[in-house]
ZAMARGU-4260 file (C-alpha; in steps of 0.2 Angstrom, whole numbers, plus 5000, padded with zeros to 4 digits):
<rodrens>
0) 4709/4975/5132 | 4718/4960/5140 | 4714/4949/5122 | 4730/4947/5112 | 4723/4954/5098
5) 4719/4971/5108 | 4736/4970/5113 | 4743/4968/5096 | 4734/4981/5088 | 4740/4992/5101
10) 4759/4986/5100 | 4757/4989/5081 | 4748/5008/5084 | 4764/5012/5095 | 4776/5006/5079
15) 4765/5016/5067 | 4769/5029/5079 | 4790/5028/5080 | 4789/5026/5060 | 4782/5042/5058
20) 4791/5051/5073 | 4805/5043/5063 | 4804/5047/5047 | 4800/5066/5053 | 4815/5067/5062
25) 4827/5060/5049 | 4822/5076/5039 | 4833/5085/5047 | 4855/5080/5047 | 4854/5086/5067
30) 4841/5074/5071 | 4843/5061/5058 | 4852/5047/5068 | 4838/5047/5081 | 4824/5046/5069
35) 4833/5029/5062 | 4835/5024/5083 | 4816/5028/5084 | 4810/5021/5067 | 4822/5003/5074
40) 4814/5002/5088 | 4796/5003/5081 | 4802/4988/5070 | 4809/4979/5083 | 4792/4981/5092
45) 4784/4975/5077 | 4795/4961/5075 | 4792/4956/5094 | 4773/4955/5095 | 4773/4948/5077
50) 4784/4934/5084 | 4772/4932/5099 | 4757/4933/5088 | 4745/4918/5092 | 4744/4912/5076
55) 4764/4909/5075 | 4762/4897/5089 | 4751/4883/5079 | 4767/4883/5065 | 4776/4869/5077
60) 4793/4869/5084 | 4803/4867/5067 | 4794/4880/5056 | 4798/4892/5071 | 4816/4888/5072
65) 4818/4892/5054 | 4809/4907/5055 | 4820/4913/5068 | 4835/4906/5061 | 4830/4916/5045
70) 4829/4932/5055 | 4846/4929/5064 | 4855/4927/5047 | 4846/4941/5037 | 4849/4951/5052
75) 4869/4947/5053 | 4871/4950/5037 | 4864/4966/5037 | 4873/4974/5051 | 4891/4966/5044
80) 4887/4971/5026 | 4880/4989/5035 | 4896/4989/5044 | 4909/4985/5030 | 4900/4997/5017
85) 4911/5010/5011 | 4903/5029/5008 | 4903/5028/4992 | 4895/5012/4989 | 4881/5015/5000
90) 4868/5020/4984 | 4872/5001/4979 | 4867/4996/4994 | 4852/5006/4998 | 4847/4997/4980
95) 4848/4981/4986 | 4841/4981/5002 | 4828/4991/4996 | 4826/4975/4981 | 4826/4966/4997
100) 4809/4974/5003 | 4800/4970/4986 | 4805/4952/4986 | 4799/4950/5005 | 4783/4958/4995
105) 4782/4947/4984 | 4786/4934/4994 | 4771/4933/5006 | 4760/4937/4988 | 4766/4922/4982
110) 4762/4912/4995 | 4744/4920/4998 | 4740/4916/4981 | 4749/4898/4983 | 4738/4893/4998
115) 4726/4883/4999 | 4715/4897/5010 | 4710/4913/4999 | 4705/4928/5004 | 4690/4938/4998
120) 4690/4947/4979 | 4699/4965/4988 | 4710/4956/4995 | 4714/4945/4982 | 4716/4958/4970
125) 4727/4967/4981 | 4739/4952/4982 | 4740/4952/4966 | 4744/4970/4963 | 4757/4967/4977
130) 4765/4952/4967 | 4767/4962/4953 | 4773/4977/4960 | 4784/4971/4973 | 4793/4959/4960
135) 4796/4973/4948 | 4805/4982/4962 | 4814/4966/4967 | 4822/4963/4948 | 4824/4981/4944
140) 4832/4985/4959 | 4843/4972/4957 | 4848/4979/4941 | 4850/4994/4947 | 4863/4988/4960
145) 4872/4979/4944 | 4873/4997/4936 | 4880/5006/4952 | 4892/4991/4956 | 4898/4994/4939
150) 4892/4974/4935 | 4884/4983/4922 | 4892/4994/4912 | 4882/5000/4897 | 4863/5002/4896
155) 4856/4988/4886 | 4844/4993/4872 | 4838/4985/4858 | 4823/4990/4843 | 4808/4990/4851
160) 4810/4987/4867 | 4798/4999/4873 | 4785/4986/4866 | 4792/4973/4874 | 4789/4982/4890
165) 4772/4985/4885 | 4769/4967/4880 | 4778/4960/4893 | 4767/4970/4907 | 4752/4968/4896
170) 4749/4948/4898 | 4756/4949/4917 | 4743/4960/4922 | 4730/4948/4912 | 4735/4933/4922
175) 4734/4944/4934 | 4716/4948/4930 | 4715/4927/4929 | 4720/4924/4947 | 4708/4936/4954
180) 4694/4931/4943 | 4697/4912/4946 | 4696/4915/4966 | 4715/4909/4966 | 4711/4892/4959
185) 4722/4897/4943 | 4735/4883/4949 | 4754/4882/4952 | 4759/4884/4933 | 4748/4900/4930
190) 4756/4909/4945 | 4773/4904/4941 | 4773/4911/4924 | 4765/4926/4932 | 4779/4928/4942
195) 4793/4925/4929 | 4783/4939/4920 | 4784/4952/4932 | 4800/4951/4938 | 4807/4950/4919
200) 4796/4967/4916 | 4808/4975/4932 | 4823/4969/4923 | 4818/4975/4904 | 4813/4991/4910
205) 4828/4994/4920 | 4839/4988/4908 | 4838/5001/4897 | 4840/5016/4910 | 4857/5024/4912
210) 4868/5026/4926 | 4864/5045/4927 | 4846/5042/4931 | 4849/5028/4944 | 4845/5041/4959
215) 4826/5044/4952 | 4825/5024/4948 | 4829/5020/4967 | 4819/5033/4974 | 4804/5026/4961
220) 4806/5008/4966 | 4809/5012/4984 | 4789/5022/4984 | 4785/5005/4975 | 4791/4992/4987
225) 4782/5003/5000 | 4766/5004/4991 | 4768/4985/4989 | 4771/4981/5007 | 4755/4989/5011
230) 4743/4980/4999 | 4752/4965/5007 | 4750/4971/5025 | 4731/4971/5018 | 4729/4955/5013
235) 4739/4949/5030 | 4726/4961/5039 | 4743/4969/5048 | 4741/4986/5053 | 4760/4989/5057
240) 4763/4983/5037 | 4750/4996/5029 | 4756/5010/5037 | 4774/5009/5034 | 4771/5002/5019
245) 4760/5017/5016 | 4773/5030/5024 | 4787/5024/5014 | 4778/5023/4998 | 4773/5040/5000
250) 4787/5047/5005 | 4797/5038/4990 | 4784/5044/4978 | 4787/5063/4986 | 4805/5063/4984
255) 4806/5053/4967 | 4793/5069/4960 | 4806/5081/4966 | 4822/5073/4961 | 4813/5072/4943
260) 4809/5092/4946 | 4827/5096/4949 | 4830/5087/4934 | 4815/5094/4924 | 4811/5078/4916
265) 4796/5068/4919 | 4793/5052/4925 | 4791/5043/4910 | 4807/5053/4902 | 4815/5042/4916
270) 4810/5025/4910 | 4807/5027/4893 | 4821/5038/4884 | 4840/5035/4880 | 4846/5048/4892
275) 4858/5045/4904 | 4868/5032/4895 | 4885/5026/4904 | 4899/5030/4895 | 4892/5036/4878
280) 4898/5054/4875 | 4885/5064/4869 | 4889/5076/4856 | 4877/5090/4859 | 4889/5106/4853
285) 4902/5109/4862 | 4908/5125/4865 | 4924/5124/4857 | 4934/5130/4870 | 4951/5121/4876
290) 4954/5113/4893 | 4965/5125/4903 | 4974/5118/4917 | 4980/5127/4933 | 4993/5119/4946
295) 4988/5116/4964 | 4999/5130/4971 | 4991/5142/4961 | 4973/5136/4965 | 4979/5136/4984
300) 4983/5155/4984 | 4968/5159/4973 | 4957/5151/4985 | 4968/5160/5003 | 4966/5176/4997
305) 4947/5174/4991 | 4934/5181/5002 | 4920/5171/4997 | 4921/5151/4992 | 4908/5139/4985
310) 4910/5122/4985 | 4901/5111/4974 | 4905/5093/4978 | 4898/5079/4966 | 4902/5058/4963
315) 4920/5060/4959 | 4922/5067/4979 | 4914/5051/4983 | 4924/5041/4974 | 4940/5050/4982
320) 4934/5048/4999 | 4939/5066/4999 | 4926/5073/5010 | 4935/5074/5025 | 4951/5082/5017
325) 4940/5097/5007 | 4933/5100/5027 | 4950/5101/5031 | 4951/5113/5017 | 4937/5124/5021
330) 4944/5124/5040 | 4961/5133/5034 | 4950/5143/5023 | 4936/5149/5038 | 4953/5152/5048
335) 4958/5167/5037 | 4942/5175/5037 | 4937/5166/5019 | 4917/5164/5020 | 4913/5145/5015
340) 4898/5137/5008 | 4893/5121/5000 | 4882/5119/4987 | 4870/5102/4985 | 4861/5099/4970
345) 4847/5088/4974 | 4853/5075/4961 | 4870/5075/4964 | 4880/5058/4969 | 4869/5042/4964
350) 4857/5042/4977 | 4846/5055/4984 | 4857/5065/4998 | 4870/5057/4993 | 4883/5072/4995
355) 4873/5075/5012 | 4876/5062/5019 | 4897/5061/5013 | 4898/5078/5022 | 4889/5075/5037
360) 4902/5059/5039 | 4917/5072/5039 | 4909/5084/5052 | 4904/5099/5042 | 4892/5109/5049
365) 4874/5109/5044 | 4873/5129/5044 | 4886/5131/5028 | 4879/5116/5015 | 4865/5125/5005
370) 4853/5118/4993 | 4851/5123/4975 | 4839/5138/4976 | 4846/5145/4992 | 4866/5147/4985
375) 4861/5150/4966 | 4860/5168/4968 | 4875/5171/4977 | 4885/5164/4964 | 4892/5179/4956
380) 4896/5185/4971 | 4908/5171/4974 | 4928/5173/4972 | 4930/5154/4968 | 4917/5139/4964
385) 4930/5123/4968 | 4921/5109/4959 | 4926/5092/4964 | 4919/5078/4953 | 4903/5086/4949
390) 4897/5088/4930 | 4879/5086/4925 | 4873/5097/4937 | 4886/5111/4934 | 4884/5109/4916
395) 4879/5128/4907 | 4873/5118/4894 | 4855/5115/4903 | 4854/5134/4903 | 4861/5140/4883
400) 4858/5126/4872 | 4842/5118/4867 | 4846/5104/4857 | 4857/5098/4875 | 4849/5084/4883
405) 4847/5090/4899 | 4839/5106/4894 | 4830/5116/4905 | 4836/5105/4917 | 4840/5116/4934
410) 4857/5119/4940 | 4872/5127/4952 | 4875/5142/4944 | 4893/5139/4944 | 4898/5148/4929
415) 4895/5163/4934 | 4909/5163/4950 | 4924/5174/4946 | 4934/5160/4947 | 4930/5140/4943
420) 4941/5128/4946 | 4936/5111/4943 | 4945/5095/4952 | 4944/5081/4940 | 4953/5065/4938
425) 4952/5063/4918 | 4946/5073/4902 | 4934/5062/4900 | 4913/5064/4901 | 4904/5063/4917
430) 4892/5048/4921 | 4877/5052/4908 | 4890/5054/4894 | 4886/5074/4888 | 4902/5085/4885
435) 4902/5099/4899 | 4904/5117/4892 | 4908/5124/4911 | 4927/5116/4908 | 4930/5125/4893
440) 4923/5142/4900 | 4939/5160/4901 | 4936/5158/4920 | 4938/5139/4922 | 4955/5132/4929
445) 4955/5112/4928 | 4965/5105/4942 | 4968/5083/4937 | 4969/5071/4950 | 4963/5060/4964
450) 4951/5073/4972 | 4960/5067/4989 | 4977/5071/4984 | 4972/5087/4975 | 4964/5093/4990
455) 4978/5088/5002 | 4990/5098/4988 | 4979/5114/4991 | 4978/5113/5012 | 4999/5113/5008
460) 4998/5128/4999 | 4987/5136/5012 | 4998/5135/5026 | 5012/5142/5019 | 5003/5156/5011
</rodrens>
C-alpha cells in the first residue's frame, strides 16, 4: 500500500467517486452547484496525483514547466472567459469547451500513435477509435459554436453531401484499419492524412445541420468526447480517465436520446435531413389567420385578474436577458392570489436546460417550473399562457398537420389556454425557419418588443391595477 502506484490508483478511485457523487447531485437545481464543487475537486485530485505521477518526473525540468505553464493558461482562460460569459451565450460556450475535450482526445491519440513506443493490438485500436472520435467532436463542435455564435449563419448544403460524409468516413476508418494492422509503423504522412480526415468528417457533417437542432448535436458530441476520453484513458492505462470518460459519455448519450424523444425525431433525422435550417421559412400551410396584436396595458390587466398563469419562456427570453424581470412579473402576480407556473420544454433554448438554468440565475423557485408532461394537462385550465420567445415548441402545427416538419413532434399545449399572449420582437419565423400557426390562433394576442421591456411594461400595469 505504501508503492506510488497503490497510492495513485486509490487517489484516482476517490475522483471516480466525487464524479459520480457529482454528476448525481447536479440532477437536481437545489443541489446542482455542489455536484460541480464536488465533481472539481475530484478533478483537481486527479490533476494533483497525475502531476506527481512518477513517470512525469523522468520528462526533465523544461517539459514540466510547459506542462504547468500550459495548465496555468488553459486554466486562466477558462475561469475569465467562464466569468465574462453572458447567459445567453453559454450554449456557445459549452460547445467549445466541450470541442476542447475531443481535441485533448485526440491530442494524446495522436501522440500515442506518433511514438516511437506502441501499445498492444486493443490498445492500439482503441487509440485509433479515439482519434477519430474525439477529432470529430473537436471540428464539429467547433462548428457548432460558429452556428450558435451566429459566425455561421445558414446551413451549408450542397448535392450529395451525404456521400461525401460516407466517403469521407469511409477511407478514415480504412487508414484507420491501416494503423492498427501495421502495429503503428504506418509513418507520419499516413496519420496526418488520417487526422485531416477526421476532423474534416466533424465539419462536413455538422455543416449541414440547422441551428434548431444544435441542442441534440452538443449533447451528441458531448457523449462522444466522453466515450473518446475513455478509449484514451485505456490506452494511457488511467483509471480516473475511463471512468469519467465512461460517465460522461453515458450520460451524454442518455440525454441526447431524450432530447431526440421530445423532438420525436431519430438520431440520424438529426444528422442527415434539411430540418432545422436557420433562417429559411418553411412553407408548411399556414393557417391563414392574421397576427393580432394587443397593447401591454391590456395584457397587464388580463394577466392581474387571471387566476391561473403559465409561462412558457423560450430563446428570445435569453436574448432579452428577461429572466429576472418576468420573476419580477410572477412575484406581482403570486401577490394577488394569481397561481404561477413555468413550463420547460426539454428542447427549448439552445442547449439542454437552457431555460433551467436562465430561471434558476433569477431566483425562481424550483417548486413552480414544470416539465412538459407534468404542466401539459393543466393547460386548459389556464387563464393566460405568456409566451416569451418561444416557437418551435409551442407550435400546434406538431399536433394538426402532417405534411409540418416537425410532426408528431411533442409540445406545450399552449393553444389550448383561454388566453395566449405571445411576447415577440418581430413577425418573423423562429430559429428552425417553419411558420407557427399558435400566432394566428382567435385566443392569441401578440405583444412586439424586447421581452425585457415588455415585461417591465406589464409589472407597470400590474401595480396600478
Amino acid at each position: 500500500m505504501n508503492s506510488p502506484g497503490a497510492f495513485i490508483n486509490l487517489a484516482y478511485f476517490a475522483t471516480a467517486v466525487l464524479f459520480i457523487v457529482g454528476l448525481k447531485r447536479m440532477a437536481s437545481p437545489k443541489t446542482a452547484k455542489s455536484g460541480i464543487l464536488w465533481a472539481g475537486i475530484g478533478m483537481v485530485v486527479a490533476t494533483v496525483v497525475t502531476l506527481g505521477h512518477p513517470h512525469l518526473g523522468e520528462m526533465g525540468f523544461f517539459k514540466y514547466f510547459f506542462l504547468l505553464l500550459a495548465i496555468a493558461i488553459g486554466g486562466g482562460a477558462a475561469w475569465i472567459s467562464g466569468k465574462r460569459v453572458a447567459m445567453t451565450d453559454m450554449p456557445q460556450m459549452i460547445a467549445l469547451y466541450n470541442g476542447m475535450g475531443g481535441g485533448a482526445a485526440g491530442a494524446i491519440a495522436a501522440v500515442e500513435l506518433a511514438g516511437s513506443e506502441h501499445h498492444g493490438g486493443v490498445a492500439l485500436t482503441l487509440a485509433v477509435l479515439g482519434a477519430i472520435i474525439g477529432s470529430v467532436s473537436f471540428s464539429g463542435s467547433l462548428i457548432a459554436f460558429g452556428k450558435l455564435q451566429e459566425l455561421i449563419k445558414k446551413p451549408v448544403r450542397f448535392p450529395n453531401q451525404h456521400l461525401l460524409n460516407l466517403g469521407l468516413f469511409a477511407v478514415t476508418a480504412l487508414l484507420g484499419v491501416y494503423i492498427v494492422a501495421s502495429g503503428g509503423e504506418a509513418g507520419g504522412f499516413c496519420i496526418a492524412v488520417f487526422f485531416l480526415l477526421a476532423l474534416a468528417l466533424g465539419v462536413s457533417m455538422t455543416l449541414p445541420i440547422g441551428g434548431a437542432d444544435m441542442p441534440v448535436v452538443i449533447s451528441l458530441y458531448n457523449a462522444l468526447t466522453g466515450l473518446a476520453v475513455a478509449f484514451e484513458g485505456y490506452v494511457l492505462n488511467n483509471a480516473a480517465m475511463i471512468i469519467a470518460g465512461t460517465v460522461v459519455g453515458a450520460a451524454g448519450t442518455l440525454l441526447t436520446q431524450l432530447m431526440a424523444k421530445a423532438m420525436n425525431r431519430p438520431i440520424t433525422n438529426v444528422l442527415f435531413s434539411n430540418f432545422g435550417a436557420t433562417g429559411e421559412a418553411a412553407s408548411v400551410g399556414e393557417s391563414g389567420g392574421t397576427l393580432k396584436p394587443i397593447e401591454p396595458s391590456d395584457a397587464g390587466v388580463l394577466m392581474a385578474y387571471a387566476n391561473k398563469v403559465i409561462i412558457v419562456p423560450g430563446y428570445g427570453m435569453a436574448v432579452a436577458q428577461a429572466q429576472h424581470k418576468v420573476w419580477e412579473l410572477c412575484q406581482l402576480l403570486i401577490d394577488r392570489g394569481v397561481s404561477v407556473k413555468f413550463a420547460i420544454h426539454p428542447v427549448a433554448g439552445r442547449m439542454p436546460g437552457h431555460m433551467n438554468v436562465l430561471l434558476a440565475e433569477a431566483g425562481v423557485p424550483y417548486d413552480i417550473i414544470y416539465d412538459l408532461e407534468e404542466i401539459n394537462s393543466e393547460f386548459p385550465t389556464a387563464d393566460v399562457a405568456l409566451v416569451i420567445g418561444a416557437n418551435d415548441v409551442v407550435n400546434p402545427m406538431a399536433r394538426t398537420n402532417p405534411e409540418s416538419p416537425i410532426y408528431g413532434m411533442p409540445i406545450l399545449n399552449v393553444d389550448q389556454a383561454k388566453n395566449v399572449l405571445v411576447i415577440k420582437r418581430g413577425k418573423g419565423t423562429g430559429f428552425s425557419g417553419i411558420e407557427n400557426a399558435l400566432f394566428t390562433l382567435d385566443n392569441t394576442r401578440m405583444l412586439y418588443g424586447d421581452g425585457q421591456e415588455m415585461a417591465s411594461q406589464l409589472i407597470a400595469t400590474i401595480k396600478e391595477v
